[in-house]
C-alpha positions in Angstrom: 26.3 9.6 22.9 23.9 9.7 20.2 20.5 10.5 21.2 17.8 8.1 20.4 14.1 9.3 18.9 11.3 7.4 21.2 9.3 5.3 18.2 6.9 2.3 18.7 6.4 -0.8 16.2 3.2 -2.2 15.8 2.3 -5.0 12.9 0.1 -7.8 12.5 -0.4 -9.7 15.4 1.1 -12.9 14.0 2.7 -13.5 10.5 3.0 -17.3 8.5 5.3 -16.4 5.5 7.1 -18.8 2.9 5.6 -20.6 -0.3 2.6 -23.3 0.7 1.8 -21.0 3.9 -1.6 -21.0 2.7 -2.3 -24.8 3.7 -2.1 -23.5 7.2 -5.4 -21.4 6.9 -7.8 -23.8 8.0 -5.7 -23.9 11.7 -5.1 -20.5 11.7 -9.0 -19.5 11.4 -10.1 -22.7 13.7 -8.0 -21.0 16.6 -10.0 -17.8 15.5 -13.7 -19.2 16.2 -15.7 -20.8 13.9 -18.0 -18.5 12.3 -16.5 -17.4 9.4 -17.0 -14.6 7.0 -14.6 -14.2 3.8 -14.5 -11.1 2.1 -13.1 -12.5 -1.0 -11.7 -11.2 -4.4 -13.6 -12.8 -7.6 -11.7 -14.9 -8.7 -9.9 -15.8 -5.0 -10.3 -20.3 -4.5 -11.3 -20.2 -0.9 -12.7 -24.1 -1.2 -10.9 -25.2 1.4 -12.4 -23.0 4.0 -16.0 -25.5 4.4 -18.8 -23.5 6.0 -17.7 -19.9 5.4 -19.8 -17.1 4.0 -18.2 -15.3 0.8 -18.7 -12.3 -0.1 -16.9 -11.1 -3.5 -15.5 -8.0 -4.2 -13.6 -6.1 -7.1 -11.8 -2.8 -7.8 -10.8 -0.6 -5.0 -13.6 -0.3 -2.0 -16.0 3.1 -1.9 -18.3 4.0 0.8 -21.0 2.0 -0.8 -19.0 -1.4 -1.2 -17.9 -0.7 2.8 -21.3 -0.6 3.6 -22.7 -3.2 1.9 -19.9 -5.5 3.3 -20.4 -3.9 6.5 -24.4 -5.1 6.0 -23.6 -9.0 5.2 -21.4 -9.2 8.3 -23.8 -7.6 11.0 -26.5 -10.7 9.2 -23.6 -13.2 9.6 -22.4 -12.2 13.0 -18.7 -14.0 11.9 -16.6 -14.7 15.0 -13.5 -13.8 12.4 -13.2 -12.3 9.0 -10.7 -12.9 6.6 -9.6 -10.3 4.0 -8.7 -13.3 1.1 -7.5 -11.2 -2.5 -5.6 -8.2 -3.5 -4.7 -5.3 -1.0 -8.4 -3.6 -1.9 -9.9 -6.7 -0.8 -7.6 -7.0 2.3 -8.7 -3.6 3.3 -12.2 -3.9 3.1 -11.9 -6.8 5.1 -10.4 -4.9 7.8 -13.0 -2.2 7.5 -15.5 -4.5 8.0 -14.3 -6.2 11.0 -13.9 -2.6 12.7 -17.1 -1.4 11.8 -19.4 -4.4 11.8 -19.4 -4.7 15.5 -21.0 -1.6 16.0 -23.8 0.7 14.9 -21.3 3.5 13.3 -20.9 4.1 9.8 -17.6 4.3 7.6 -18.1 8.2 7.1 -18.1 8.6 11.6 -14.2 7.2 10.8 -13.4 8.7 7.6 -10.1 11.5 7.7 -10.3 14.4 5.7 -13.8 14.0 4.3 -15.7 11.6 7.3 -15.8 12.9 10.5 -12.7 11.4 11.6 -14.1 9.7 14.8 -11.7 8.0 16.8 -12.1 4.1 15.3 -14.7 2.1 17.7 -13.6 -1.0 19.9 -14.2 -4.5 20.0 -13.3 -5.2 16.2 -13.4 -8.8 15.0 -10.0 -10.7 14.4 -8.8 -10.4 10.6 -6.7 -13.2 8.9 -5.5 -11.4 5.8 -4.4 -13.3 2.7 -3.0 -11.7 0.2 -3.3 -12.9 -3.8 -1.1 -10.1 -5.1 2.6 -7.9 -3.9 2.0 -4.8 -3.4 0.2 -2.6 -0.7 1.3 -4.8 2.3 -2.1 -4.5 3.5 -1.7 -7.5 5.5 0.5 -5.6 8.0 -0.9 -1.6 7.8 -3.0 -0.1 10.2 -5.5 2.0 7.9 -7.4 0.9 4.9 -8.3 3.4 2.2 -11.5 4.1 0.8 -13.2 6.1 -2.5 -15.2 9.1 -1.6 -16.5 9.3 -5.5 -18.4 12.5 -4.7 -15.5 14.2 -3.9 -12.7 12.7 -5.7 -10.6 11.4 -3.3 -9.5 8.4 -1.1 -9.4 8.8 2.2 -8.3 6.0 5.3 -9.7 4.8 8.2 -7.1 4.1 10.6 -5.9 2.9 13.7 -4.5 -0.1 15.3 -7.5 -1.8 15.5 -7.0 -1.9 11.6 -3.8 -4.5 12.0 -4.6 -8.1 11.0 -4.7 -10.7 13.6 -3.2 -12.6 11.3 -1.0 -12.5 8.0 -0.3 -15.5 6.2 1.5 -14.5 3.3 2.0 -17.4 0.5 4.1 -16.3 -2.4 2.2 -19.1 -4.5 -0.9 -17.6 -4.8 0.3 -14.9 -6.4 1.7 -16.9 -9.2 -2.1 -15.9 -11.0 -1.3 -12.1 -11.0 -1.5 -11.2 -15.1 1.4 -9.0 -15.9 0.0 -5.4 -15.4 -1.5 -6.4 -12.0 1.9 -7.7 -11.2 3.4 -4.7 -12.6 1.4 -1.7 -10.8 1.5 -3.8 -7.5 5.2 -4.6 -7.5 5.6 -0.8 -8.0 3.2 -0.1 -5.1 5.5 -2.5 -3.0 9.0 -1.0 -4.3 7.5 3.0 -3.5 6.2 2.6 -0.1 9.8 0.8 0.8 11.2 4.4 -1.1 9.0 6.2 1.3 9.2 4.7 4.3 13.0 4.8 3.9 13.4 8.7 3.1 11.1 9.9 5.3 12.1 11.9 8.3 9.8 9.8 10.2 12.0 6.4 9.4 13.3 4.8 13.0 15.7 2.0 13.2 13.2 -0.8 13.5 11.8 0.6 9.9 15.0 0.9 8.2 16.0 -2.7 7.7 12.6 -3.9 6.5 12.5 -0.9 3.8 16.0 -1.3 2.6 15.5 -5.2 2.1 12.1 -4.6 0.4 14.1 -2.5 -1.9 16.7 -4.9 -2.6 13.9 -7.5 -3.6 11.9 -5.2 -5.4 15.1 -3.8 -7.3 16.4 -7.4 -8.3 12.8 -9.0 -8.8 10.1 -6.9 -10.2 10.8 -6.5 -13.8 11.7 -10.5 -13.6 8.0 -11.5 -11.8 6.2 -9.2 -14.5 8.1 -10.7 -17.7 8.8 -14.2 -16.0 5.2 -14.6 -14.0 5.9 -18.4 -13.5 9.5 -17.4 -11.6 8.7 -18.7 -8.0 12.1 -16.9 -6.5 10.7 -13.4 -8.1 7.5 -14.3 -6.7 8.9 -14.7 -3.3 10.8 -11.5 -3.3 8.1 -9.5 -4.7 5.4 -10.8 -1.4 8.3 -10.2 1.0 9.2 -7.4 -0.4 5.2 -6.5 -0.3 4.9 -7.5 3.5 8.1 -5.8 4.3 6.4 -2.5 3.0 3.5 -2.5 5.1 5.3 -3.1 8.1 7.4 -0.1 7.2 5.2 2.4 6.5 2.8 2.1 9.2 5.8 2.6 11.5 7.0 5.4 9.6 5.4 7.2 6.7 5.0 7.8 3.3 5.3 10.7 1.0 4.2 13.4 -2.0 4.0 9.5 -4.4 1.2 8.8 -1.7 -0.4 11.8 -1.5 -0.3 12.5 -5.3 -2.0 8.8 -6.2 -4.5 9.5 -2.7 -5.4 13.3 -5.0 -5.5 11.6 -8.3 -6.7 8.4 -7.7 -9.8 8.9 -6.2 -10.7 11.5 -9.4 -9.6 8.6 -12.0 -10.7 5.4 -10.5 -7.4 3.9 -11.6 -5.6 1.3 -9.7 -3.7 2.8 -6.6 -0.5 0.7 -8.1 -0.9 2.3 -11.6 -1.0 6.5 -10.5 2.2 5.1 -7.7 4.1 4.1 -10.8 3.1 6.9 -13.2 4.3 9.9 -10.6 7.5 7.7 -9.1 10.3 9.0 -10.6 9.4 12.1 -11.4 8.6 12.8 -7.7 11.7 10.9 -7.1 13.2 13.5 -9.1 11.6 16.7 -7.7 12.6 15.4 -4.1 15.9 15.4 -4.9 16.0 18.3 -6.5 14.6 20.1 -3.7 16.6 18.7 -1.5 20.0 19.5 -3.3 18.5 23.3 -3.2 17.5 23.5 0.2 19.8 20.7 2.6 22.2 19.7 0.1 24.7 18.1 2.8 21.8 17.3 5.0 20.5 13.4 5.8 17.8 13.0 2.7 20.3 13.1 0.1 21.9 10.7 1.6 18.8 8.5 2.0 18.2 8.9 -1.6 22.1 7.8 -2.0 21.4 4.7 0.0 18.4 3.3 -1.9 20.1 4.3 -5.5 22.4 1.3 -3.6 20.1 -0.6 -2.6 17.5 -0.5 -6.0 20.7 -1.0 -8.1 22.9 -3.1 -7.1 25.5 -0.9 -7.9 27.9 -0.3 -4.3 28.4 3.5 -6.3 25.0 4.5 -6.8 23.8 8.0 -5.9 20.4 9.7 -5.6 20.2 10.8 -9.2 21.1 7.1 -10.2 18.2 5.9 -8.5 16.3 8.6 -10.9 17.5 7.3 -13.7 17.1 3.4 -12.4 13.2 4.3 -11.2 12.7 5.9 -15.3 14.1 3.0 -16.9 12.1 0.7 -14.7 8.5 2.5 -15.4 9.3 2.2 -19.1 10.2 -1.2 -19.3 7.1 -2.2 -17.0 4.9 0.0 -19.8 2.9 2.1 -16.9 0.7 3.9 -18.8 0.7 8.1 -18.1 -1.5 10.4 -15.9 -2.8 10.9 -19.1 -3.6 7.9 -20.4 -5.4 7.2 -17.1 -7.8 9.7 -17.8 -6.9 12.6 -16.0 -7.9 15.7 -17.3 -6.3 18.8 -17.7 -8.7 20.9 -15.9 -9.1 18.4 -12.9 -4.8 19.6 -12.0 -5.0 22.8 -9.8 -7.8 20.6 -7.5 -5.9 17.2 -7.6 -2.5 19.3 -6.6 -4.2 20.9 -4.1 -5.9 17.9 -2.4 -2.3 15.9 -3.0 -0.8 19.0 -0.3 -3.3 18.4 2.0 -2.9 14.9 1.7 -1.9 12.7 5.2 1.0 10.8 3.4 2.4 14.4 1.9 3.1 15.2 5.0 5.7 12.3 5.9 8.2 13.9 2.2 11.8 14.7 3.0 11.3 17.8 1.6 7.9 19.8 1.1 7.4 20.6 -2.2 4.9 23.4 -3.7 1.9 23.3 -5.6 4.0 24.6 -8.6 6.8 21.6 -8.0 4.1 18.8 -7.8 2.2 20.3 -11.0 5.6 19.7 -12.9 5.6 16.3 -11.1 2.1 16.0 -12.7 3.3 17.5 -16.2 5.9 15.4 -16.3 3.8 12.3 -15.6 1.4 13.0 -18.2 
């Protein structure tokens, strides 16, 4: 008899998914208490929620932006908070509930650059409502924040991160311009990647990241040429939701650990540096992996997702390659380059990207050299 791996499964505490979910809100946050605090993106329609305080927010959270959230909510004293925009504005909610309850600040909590305190108790309830596909915030367990003085992102996290509450409504998404669409879709489809071909997968993980991948595959080039197409729509959140539940059960990879090194030096979306480095890290994973274990189990992952991505019952790991090239070309994802990043700024960012959390979950590791041809070849 095969030998099963002890693995747990944690996600948010309750999840209302399918197109119009979002009329359900006001019940959902009613059962929640009644003083209510939004953390909300700018142009998020939170009318129907009468009485709540807003506060806006754009671009990815920093230090700063958690603090000043962290600020309005220790004057409000909200009984629930609710996380109502993209997955930035999803995980500053989350940071806010943890931390406004207490007297601690973001950096006590921060990995790798905080002090990496254990996360305090008694955080408020979050209702998360996502307005775009992609990081699955609504079901993840850490939120990550800009450090600008040094470069990098880095999470809080813990299960006191996961949303009380996920109400995930493919219809508000139907907003998202096409590049939003485009580098969030991509965030969606590479956390389902990771979570699939990382050692760290289990069996409860493996379903929800190969159907995210089948969405994702069939739907994300449609929702970002076809932004009105409510079925694309609907696979895209799904296949959104689906990733976060995966990866905080299993983990991600070098794709997260390059865009956690680069992305905190460029200030670019965290969708945008995913989708720039995807296939050729795709590519150097399976490279490596041919070299070192070329019979062994991460092949064959990659195998399985070239399947599932395609379409195609045939499909191998170096079709899935090919697939994720064609697919970052037709979406028009600008380079590493065109981002901004400098050539000077590599060695650092490479090293940072091997020290990274989510590096650590890769099928295979690779070296500084192999990710600074990921990089080059990125560019």
């Amino acid at each position: 008899m095969d030998t099963l791996a002890t693995s747990t499964f944690a996600t948010a505490g309750r999840i209302v998914v399918g197109t119009g979910a979002a009329a359900q809100l006001p019940d959902v946050v009613a059962d929640l208490g009644s003083r209510v605090l939004v953390v909300a993106g700018r142009s998020a329609d939170v009318g129907a929620l009468d009485g709540a305080v807003v506060h806006r927010h754009r671009g990815e959270p920093d230090v700063e932006a958690v603090r000043a959230a962290v600020d309005v909510a220790r004057d409000v004293r909200p009984d629930v908070v609710i996380g109502w925009g993209g997955g930035s504005v999803v995980d500053l909610a989350k940071c806010v509930a943890v931390l406004a309850p207490g007297g601690t600040d973001v950096l006590d909590h921060l990995e790798v650059v905080g002090r990496g305190l254990p996360l305090p108790g008694g955080a408020l309830p979050v209702v998360a409502v996502p307005t775009t596909a992609g990081t699955g915030a609504e079901a993840t367990a850490n939120a990550p924040v800009r450090v600008p003085e040094r470069g990098v992102k880095a999470s809080l996290r813990g299960r006191a991160m996961l949303p009380a509450v996920a109400v995930v409504d493919p219809l508000l998404t139907l907003g998202c311009p096409p590049d939003l669409t485009a580098a969030s879709g991509a965030d969606a489809l590479t956390q389902c990647l990771e979570a699939f071909t990382t050692p760290h997968a289990t069996p409860l993980t493996d379903p929800l990241a190969r159907d995210g991948l089948v969405r994702a595959g069939r739907s994300l080039q449609r929702a970002v040429e076809h932004g009105d197409d409510v079925d694309a729509r609907t696979d895209l959140s799904v296949a959104a939701l689906l990733s976060g539940m995966a990866l905080a059960n299993a983990r991600l990879g070098a794709v997260h650990g390059l865009a956690a090194a680069l992305g905190g030096r460029l200030g670019a979306p965290h969708g945008q540096v995913c989708a720039a480095v995807l296939a050729a890290t795709t590519a150097a994973n399976v490279a490596a992996l041919r070299r070192s274990d070329p019979r062994g189990p991460g092949l064959v992952r990659y195998d399985e997702a070239a399947v599932a991505l395609t379409g195609r019952p045939g499909a191998r790991a170096d079709d899935a390659v090919a697939w994720l090239t064609d697919l970052v070309a037709a979406l028009h994802v600008p380079g590493l380059g065109a981002l901004g990043l400098a050539a000077a700024d590599v060695p650092d960012a490479v090293a940072d990207a091997l020290a990274a959390s989510s590096t650590r979950g890769n099928p295979v590791t690779l070296t500084a050299a192999e990710l600074t041809d990921v990089v080059a070849a990125s560019w």
